[in-house]
Structure formats: structure tokens, C-alpha cells
DRENTORKOL-3810 file (N, C-alpha, C; in nm, 4 decimals):
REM DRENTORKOL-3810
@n.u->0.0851; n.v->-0.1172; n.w->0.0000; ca.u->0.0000; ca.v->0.0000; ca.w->0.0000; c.u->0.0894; c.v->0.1233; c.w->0.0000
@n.u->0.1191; n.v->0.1998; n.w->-0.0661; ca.u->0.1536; ca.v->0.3176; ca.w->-0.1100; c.u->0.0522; c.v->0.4363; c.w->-0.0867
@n.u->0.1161; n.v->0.5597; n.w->0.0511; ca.u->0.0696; ca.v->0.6383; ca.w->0.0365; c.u->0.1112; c.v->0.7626; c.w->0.0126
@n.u->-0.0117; n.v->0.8899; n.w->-0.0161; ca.u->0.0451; ca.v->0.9937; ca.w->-0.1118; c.u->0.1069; c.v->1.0622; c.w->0.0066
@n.u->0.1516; n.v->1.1852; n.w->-0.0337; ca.u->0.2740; ca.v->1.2459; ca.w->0.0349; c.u->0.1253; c.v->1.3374; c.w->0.1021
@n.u->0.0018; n.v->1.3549; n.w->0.1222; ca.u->-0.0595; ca.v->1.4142; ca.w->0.2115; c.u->-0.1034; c.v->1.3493; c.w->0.3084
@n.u->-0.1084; n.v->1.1917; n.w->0.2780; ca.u->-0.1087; ca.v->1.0964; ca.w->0.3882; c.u->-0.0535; c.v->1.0958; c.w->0.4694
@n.u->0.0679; n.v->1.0937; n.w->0.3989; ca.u->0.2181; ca.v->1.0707; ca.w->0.5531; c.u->0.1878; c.v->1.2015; c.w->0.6152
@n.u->0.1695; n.v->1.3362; n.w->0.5450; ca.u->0.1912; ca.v->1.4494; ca.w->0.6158; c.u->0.0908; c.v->1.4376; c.w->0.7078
@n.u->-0.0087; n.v->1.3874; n.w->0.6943; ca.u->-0.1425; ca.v->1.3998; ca.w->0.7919; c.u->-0.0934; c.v->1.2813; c.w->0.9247
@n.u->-0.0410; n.v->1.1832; n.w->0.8682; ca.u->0.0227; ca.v->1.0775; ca.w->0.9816; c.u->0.1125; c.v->1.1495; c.w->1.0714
@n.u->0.2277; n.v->1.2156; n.w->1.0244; ca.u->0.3234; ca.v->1.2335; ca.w->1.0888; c.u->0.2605; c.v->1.3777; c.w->1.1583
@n.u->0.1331; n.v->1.4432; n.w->1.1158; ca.u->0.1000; ca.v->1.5750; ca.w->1.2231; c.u->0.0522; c.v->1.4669; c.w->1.3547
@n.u->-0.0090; n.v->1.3593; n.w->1.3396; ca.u->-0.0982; ca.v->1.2929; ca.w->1.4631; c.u->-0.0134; c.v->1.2189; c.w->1.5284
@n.u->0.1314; n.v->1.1772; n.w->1.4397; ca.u->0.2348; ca.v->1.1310; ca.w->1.5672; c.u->0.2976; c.v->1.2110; c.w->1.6849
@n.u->0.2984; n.v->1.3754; n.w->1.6092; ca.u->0.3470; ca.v->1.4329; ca.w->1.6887; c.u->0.2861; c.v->1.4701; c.w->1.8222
@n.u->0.1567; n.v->1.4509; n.w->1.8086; ca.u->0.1215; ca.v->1.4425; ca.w->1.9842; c.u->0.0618; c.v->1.3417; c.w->2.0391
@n.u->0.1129; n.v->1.2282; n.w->1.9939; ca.u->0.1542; ca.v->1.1240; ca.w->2.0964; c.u->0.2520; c.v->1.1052; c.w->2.2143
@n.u->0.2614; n.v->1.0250; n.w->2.3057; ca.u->0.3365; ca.v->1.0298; ca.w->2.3920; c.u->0.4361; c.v->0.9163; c.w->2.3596
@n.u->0.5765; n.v->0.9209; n.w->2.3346; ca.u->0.6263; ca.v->0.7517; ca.w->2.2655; c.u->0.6849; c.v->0.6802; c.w->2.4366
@n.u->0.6450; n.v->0.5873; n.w->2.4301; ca.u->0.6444; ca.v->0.4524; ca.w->2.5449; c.u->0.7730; c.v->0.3967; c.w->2.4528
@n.u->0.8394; n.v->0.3605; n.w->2.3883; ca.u->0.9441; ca.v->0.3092; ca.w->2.3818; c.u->1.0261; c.v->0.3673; c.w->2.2455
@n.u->1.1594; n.v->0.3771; n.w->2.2420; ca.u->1.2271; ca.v->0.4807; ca.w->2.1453; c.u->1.3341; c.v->0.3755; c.w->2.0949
@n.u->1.3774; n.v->0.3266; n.w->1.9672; ca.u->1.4466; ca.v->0.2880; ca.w->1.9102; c.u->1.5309; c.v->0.3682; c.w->1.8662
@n.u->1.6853; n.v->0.2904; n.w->1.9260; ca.u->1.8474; ca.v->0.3755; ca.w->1.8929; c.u->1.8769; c.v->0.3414; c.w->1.7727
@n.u->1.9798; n.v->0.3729; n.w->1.7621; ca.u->2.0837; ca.v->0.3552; ca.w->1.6364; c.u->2.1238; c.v->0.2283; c.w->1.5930
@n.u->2.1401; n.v->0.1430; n.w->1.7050; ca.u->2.1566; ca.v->-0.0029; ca.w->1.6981; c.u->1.9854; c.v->-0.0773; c.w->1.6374
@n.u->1.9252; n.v->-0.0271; n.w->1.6161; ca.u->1.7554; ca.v->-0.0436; ca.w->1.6078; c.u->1.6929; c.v->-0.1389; c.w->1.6623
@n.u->1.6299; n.v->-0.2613; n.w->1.6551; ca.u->1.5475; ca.v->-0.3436; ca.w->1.7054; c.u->1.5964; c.v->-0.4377; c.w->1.7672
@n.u->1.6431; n.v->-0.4404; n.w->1.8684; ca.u->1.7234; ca.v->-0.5392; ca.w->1.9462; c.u->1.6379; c.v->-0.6464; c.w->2.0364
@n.u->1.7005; n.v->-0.7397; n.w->2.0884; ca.u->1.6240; ca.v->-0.8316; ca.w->2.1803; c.u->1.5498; c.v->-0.7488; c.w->2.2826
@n.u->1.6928; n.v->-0.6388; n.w->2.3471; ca.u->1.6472; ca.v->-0.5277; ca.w->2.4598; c.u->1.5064; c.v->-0.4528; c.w->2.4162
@n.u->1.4910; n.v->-0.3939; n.w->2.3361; ca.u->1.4118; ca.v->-0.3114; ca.w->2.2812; c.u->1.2833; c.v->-0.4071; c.w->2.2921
@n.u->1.2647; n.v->-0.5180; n.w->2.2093; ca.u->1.1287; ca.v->-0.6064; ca.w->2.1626; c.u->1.1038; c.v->-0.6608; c.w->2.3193
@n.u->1.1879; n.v->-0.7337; n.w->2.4206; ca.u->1.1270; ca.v->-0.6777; ca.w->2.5693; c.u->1.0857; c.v->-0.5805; c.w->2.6498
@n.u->1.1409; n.v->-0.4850; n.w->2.6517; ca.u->1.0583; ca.v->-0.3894; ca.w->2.6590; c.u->0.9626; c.v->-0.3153; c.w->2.6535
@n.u->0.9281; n.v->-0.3471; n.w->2.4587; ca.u->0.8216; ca.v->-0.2929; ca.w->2.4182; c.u->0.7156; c.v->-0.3821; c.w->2.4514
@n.u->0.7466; n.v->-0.5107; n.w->2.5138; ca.u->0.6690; ca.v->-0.6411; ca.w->2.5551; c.u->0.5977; c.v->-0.6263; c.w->2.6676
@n.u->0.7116; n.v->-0.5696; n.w->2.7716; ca.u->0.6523; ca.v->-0.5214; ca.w->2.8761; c.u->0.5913; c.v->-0.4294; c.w->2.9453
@n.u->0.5855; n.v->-0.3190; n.w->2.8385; ca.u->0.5305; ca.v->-0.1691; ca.w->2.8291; c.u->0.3674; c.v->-0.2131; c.w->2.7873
@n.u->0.3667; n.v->-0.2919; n.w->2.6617; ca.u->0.2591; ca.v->-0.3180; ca.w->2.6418; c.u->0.1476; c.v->-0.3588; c.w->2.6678
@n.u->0.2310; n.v->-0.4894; n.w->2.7741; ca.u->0.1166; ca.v->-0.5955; ca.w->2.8590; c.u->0.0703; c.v->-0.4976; c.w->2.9815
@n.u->0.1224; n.v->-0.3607; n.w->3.0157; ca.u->0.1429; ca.v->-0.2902; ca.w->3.1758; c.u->-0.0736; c.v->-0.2510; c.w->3.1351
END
């Protein structure tokens, strides 16, 4: 699914006031990270 560039813009205005519960580094999706986001989720 391909969307148009007013899509994303409309996505990325409603991410911005979210609150983010877990933040992926530079190293990106690690074991650490996918527990975390495991245990953030189930809370």
C-alpha cells in the first residue's frame, strides 16, 4: 500500500502528539528493545 505524500503528512502531524512509550536507537530493534516494548505493552 503506497501512500500519497498528504497521507504521511497527515500521519506524521498525529504522531506528533503522541506520547512515545518506547524509542528505538541507532543499533535499532534489538532483543532489549522487543522486551521492553513487551513489557510496556502488557502494563
Amino acid at each position: 500500500m503506497k501512500l500519497t505524500n498528504n497521507q504521511k503528512k497527515f500521519l506524521r502531524a498525529r504522531g506528533h502528539t503522541l506520547k512515545s512509550i518506547v524509542m528505538v536507537g541507532q543499533h535499532g530493534l534489538s532483543e532489549a528493545v522487543l522486551a521492553e516494548l513487551e513489557s510496556t505493552m502488557t502494563k
